[in-house]
C-alpha positions as CSV (number, residue, x, y, z in Angstrom):
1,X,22.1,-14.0,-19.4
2,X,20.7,-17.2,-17.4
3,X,16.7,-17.2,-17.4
4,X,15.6,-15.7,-13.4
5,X,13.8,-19.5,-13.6
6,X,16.9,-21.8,-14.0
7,X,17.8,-23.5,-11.3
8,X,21.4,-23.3,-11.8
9,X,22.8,-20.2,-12.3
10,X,26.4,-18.3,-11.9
11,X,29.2,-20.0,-9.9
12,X,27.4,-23.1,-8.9
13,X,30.0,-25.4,-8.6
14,X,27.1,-28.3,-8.5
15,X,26.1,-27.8,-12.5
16,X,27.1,-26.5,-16.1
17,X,29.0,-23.3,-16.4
18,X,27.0,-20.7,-17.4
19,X,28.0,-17.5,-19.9
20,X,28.5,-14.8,-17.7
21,X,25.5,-11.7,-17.5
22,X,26.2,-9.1,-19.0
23,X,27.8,-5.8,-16.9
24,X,25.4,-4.8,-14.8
25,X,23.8,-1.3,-14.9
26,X,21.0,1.5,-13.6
27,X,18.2,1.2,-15.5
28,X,17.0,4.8,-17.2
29,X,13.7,5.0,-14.9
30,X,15.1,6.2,-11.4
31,X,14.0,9.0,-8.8
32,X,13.5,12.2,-9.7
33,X,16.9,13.1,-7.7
34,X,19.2,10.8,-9.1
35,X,21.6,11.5,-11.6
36,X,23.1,8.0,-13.6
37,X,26.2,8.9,-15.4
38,X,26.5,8.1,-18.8
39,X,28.1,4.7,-18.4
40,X,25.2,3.7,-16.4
41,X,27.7,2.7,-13.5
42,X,27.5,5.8,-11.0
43,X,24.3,7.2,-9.8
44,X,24.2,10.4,-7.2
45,X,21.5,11.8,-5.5
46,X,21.3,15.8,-6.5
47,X,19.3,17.3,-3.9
48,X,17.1,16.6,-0.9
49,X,17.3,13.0,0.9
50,X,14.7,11.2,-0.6
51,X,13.7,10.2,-4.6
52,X,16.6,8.4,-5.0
53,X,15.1,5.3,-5.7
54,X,17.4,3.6,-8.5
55,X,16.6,-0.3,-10.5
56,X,19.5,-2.5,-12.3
57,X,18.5,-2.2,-16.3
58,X,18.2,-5.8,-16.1
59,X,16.8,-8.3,-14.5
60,X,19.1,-10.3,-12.2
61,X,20.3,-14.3,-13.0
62,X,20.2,-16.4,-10.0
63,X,23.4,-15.7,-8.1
64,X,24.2,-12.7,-10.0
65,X,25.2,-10.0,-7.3
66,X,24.1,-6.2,-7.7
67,X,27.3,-4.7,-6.4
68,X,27.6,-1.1,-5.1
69,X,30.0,0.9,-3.4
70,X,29.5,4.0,-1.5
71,X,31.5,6.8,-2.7
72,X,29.9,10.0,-1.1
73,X,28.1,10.3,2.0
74,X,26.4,13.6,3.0
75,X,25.9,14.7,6.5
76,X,22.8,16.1,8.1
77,X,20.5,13.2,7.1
78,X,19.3,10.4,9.6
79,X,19.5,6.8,7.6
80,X,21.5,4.9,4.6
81,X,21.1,3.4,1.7
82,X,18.4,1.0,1.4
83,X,19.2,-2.6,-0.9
84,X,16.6,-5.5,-2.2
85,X,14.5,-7.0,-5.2
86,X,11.3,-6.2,-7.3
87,X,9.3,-8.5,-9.3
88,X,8.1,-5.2,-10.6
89,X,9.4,-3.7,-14.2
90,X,10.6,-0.1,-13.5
91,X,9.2,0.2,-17.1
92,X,5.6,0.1,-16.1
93,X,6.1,2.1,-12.6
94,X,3.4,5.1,-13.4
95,X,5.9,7.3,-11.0
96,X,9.2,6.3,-9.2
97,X,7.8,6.4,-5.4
98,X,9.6,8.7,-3.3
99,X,11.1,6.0,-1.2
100,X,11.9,2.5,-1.6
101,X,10.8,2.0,2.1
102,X,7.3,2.2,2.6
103,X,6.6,3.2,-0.7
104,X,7.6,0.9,-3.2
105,X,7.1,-2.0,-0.6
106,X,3.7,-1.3,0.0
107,X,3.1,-1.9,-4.2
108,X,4.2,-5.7,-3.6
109,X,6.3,-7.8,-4.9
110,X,8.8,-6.1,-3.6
111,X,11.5,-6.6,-0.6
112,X,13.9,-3.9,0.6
113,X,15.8,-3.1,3.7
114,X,17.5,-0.5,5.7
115,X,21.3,-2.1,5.9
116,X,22.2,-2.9,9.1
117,X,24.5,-6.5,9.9
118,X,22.4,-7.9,12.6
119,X,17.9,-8.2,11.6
120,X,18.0,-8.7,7.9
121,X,17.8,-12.7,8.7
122,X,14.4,-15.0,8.6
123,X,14.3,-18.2,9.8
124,X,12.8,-20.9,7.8
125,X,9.5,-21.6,8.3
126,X,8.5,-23.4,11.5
127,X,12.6,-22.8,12.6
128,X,13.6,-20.2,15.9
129,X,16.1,-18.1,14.6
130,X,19.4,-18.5,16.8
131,X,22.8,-17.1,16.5
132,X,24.5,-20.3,16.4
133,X,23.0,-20.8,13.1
134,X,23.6,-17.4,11.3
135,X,26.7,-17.2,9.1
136,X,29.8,-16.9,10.6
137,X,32.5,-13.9,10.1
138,X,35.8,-15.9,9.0
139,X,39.1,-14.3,10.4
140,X,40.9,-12.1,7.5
141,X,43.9,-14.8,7.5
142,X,41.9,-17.7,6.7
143,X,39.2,-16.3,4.5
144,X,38.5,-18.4,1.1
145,X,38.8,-16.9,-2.1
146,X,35.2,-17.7,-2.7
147,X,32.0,-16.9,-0.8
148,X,29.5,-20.0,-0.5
149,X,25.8,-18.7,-0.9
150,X,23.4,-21.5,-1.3
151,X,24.3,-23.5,-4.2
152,X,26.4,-20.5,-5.6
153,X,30.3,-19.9,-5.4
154,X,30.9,-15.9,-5.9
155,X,34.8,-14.7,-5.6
156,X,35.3,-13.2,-2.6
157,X,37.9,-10.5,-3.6
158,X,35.7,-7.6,-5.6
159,X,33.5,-8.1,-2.9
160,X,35.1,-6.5,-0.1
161,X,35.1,-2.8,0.1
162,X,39.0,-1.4,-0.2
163,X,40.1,2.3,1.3
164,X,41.7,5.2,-1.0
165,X,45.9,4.5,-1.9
166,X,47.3,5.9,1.3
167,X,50.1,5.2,3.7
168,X,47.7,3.6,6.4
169,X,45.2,1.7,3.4
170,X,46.8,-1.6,4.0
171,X,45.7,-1.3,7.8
172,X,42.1,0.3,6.7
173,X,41.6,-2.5,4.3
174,X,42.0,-5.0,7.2
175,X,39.3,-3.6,8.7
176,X,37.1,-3.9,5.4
177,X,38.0,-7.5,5.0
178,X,37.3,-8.2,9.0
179,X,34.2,-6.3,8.4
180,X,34.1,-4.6,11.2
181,X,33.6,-0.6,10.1
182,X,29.7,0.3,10.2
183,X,27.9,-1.6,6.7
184,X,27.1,1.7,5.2
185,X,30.7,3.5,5.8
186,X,31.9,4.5,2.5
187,X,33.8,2.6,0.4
188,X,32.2,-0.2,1.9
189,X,30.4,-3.0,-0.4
190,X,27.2,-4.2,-0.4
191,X,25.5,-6.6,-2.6
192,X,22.1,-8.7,-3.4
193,X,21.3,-11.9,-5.2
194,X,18.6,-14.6,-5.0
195,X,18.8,-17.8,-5.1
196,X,16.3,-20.0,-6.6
197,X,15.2,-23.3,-4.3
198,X,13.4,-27.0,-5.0
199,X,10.0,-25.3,-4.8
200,X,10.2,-22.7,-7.2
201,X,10.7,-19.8,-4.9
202,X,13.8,-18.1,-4.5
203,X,15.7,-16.5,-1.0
204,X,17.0,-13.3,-1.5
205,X,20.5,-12.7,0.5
206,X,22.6,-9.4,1.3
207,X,26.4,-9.0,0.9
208,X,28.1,-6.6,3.2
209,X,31.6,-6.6,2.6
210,X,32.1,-9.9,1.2
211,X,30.0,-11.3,4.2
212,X,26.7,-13.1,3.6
213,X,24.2,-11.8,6.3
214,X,21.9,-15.0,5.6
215,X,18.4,-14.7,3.9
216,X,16.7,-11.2,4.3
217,X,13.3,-12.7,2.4
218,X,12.5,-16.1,1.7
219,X,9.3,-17.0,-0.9
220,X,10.6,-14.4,-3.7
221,X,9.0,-15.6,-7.1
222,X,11.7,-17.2,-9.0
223,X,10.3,-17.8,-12.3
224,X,9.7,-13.8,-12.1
225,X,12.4,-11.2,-13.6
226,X,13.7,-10.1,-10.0
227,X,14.9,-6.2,-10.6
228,X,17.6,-4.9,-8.1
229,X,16.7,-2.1,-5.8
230,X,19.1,0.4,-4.7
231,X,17.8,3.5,-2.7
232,X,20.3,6.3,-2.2
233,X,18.7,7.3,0.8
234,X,19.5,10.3,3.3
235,X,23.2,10.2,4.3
236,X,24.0,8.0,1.1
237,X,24.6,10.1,-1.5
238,X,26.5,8.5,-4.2
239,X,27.1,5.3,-5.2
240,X,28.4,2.9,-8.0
241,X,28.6,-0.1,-9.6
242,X,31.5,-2.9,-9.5
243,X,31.7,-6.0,-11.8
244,X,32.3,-9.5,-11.0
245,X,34.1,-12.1,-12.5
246,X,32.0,-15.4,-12.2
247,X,33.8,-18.0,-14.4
248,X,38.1,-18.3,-14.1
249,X,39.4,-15.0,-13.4
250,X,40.9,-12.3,-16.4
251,X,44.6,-12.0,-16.2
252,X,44.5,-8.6,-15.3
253,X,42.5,-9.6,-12.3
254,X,45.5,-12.6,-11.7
255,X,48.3,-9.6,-12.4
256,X,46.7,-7.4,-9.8
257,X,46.3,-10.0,-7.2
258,X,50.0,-11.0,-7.6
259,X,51.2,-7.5,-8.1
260,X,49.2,-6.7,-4.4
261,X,50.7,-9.3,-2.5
262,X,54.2,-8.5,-3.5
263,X,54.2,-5.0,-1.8
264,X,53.4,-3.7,1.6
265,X,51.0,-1.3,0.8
266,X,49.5,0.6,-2.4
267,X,51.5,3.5,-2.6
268,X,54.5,0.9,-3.6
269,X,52.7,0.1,-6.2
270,X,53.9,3.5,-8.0
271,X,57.7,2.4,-7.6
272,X,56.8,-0.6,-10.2
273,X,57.9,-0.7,-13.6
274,X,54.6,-1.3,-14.7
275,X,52.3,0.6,-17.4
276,X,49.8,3.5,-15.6
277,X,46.5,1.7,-16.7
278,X,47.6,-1.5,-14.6
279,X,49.0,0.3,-11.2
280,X,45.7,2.3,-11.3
281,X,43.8,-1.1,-11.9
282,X,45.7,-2.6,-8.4
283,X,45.9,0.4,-6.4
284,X,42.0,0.9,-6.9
285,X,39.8,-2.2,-7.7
């Protein structure tokens, strides 16, 4: 994996390609209600609304995005799930705070927020945040195939959260790709990365549904191993992992995106002559 100080990292178009990080992964050390499968790739809050406080097992690469998906909501709970970095190693945490928001915060070197679309932007220093300025939302027909953060080049399509195989998905997955459903609906995507800058700081960005919601902290130490943070917090009860493909994509991932553009929806994607392991991998990723 790239060192957290290089100042080129994954996907930047600008420099050297760099091996790919490995997959990512919850680290062991998490709150005392989580539960991490044994891949490392799902982790589900058991009880109560709060210690759900969960870490990647390894320290991010600049422009590496921790991906997560929400797969189970629970009702009865005010809030979501919280996202953001840590300078900290959960190694050396004495106890996982209850909550990532104060709690963890309030150790330093640490920056989390509540997801929402529309106050996790700073303006640089000295610079009146506007509107005008903040990243636009591209129309779903004229959406690139990559997402421009910075000085880094991320593929668009794992990014954007995709509804269950259905007879209406193709019309719900519109509506993840326009990003308009609420940021924390489930099956929606949300993501965080840093990138590193001239001065040897670093500004840490959120992804919600393939949609960069500009920097949510600028002045992160980027010669520090930056740990993702993801809180499964009140109505956020589950979530998991996805992978990205940095460098040209697999030929599965070219099949599927082929094989999805030839049908109308999902559920066609059962008529195909094709072996079971492949229509699961288009009708679900």
């Amino acid at each position: 994996m790239a060192a957290a100080s290089e100042p080129v990292g994954l996907g930047d178009s600008r420099g050297p390609a760099r091996p790919e990080p490995p997959p990512t992964r919850f680290h062991q050390v998490h709150g005392a209600n989580i539960r991490v499968d044994p891949s490392g790739t799902r982790a589900t809050r058991v009880e109560s609304f709060a210690h759900g406080v969960c870490f990647s097992r390894e320290p991010l690469a600049p422009g590496q995005v921790f991906l997560v998906e929400i797969e189970e909501k629970e009702l009865g709970w005010c809030g979501h799930l919280r996202l953001g970095l840590t300078a900290l190693d959960p190694a050396s945490l004495a106890a996982v705070p209850e909550f990532s928001l104060p709690d963890l915060v309030s150790l330093g070197h640490s920056w989390v927020f509540a997801i929402t679309r529309h106050h996790n932007r700073v303006p640089r220093e000295g610079q009146a945040y506007s509107e005008s300025a903040a990243p636009s939302r591209p129309q779903a027909l004229l959406v690139e195939p990559y997402l421009r953060i910075e000085q880094f080049r991320i593929p668009r399509d794992r990014l954007v959260g995709r509804s269950r195989p259905g007879l209406y998905s193709h019309l719900l997955d519109q509506l993840y790709e326009q990003n308009v459903l609420p940021p924390t609906a489930r099956r929606s995507r949300l993501g965080v990365l840093f990138c590193p800058r001239e001065d040897g700081t670093a500004d840490m960005h959120i992804v919600i549904n393939g949609e960069d919601m500009g920097p949510s902290a600028r002045g992160l130490p980027a010669a520090q191993p930056l740990y993702a943070v993801v809180d499964v917090f009140a109505s956020t009860k589950s979530v998991r992992l996805v992978q990205l493909e940095y460098g040209l994509p697999s030929l599965q991932t070219l099949c599927r995106l082929v094989i999805q553009k030839t049908v109308v929806h999902r559920l066609a994607i059962d008529g195909l002559h094709l072996p079971k392991g492949l229509k699961d991998f288009c009708k679900y990723e």
